[in-house]
N, C-alpha and C positions, 0 to 999 in steps of 0.2 A: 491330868485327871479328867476325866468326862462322866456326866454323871448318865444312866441309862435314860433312852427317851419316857418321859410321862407325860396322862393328859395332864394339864392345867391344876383338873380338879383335887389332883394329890396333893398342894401342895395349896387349896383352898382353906379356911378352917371358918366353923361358923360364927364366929364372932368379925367375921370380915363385913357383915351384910351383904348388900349386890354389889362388893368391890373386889375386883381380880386385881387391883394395883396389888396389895401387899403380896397376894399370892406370887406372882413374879419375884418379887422385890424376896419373898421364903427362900424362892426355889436357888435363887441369885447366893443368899446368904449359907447354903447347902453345900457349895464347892469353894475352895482357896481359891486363893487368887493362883491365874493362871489356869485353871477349870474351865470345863465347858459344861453349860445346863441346856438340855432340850426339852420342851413344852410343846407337847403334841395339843390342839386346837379343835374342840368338835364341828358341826357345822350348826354354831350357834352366834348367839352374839354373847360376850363377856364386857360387865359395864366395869368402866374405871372411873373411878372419880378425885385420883389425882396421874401427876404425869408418872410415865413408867420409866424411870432411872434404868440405863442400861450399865450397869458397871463389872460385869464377866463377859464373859464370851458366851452370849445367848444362842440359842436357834429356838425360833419360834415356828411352828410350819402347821396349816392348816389340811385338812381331808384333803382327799383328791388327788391325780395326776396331774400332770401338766397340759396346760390346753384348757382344764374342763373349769366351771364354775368356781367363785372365788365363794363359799360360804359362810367361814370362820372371820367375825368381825370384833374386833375389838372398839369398844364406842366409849368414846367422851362425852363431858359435859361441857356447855359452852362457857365455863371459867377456867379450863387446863386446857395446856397443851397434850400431844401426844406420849412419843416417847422420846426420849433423849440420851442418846449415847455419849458417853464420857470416857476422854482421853485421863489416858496416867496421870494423877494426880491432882483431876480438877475436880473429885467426888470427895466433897466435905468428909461424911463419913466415916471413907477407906479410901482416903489420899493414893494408897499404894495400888487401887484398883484403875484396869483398863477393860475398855470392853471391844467386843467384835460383834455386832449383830448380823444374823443371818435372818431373813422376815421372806418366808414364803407362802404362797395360795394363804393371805392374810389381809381382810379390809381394816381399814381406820381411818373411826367417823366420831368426825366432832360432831355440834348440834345445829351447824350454821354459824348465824354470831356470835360473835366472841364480846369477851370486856378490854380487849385488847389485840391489837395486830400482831404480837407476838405470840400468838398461841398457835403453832405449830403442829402440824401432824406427823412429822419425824423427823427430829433434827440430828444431825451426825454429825457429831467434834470427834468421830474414830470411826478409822475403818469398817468399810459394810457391805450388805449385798442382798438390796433387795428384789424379789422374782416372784412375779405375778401377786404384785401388791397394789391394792385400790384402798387411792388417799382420796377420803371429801369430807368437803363441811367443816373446813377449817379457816378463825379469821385471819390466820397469817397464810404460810406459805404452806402447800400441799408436803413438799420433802427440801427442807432448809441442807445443804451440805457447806459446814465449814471445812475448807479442805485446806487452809495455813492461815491460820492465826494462831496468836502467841500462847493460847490455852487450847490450841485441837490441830488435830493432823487427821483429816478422814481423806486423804489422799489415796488412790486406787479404790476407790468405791465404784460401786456397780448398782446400777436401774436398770433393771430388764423384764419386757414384757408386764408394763405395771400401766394405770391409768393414775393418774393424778386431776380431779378436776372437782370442782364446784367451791374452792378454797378462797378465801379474801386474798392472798396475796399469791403470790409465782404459782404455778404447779410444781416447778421443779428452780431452787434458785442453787447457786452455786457462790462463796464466796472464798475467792483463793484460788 
């Protein structure tokens, strides 16, 4: 099941404040498991003020073609990580959920420092693929991939054509 592409803002509602986390986290709860949700990105910035659980099959993809300007920013605050994709069964919630993220012409920025070196600007315990994404201002690592540990399998993941840099730890670390 796939749900048709929308902006963001569909799936906003005002009682969120200036938080797109839940909206995600809506759009997520929107499709079974096994679904896929697309969230088209204006060229704005969308603040999140906690991390974005990835637990379906997302695609997130900003304005643009390919090649041209990355506009659509997703920003954090310096006490959360990014977002976090989750392998089958390690999402409290919905056990039974796996996710696939797709993150295209999409920045994500933390605030600089962090309260902690594990604050992450995308971490992958599941398959992914991200294309023309700029990760900064993170106090851990720019794009953390667990790729075999005993809770994640992001194995055949894909970085392309992305920047990673102004992050406390790796730009890009890889474990597994």
């Amino acid at each position: 099941i796939r749900a048709e592409a929308l902006p963001i803002e569909e799936w906003f509602r005002s009682g969120d404040g200036a938080n797109f986390t839940a909206a995600i986290h809506r759009a997520q709860d929107a499709v079974p498991v096994g679904g896929t949700v697309e969230l088209e990105l204006g060229p704005r910035s969308y603040p999140c003020t906690a991390v974005v659980n990835i637990y379906r099959t997302v695609v997130i993809r900003g304005p643009g073609v390919r090649n041209q300007s990355v506009e659509a920013t997703l920003s954090f605050s310096n006490t959360t990580a990014g977002i976090l994709t989750h392998y089958p069964g390690t999402y409290g919630p919905d056990a039974a959920a796996g996710s696939y993220l797709t993150l295209e012409r999409v920045r994500i920025t933390g605030s600089g420092s962090g309260a902690g070196v594990n604050l992450h600007g995308v971490q992958l315990q599941a398959r992914s693929r991200l294309s023309e994404v700029w990760v900064s201002a993170f106090s851990g690592d720019g794009v953390r991939i667990d790729a075999t540990t005993p809770t994640a399998d992001a194995t055949g993941w894909v970085v392309e054509h992305s920047t990673l840099t102004g992050n406390g730890g790796q730009g890009l670390f890889t474990n597994g």
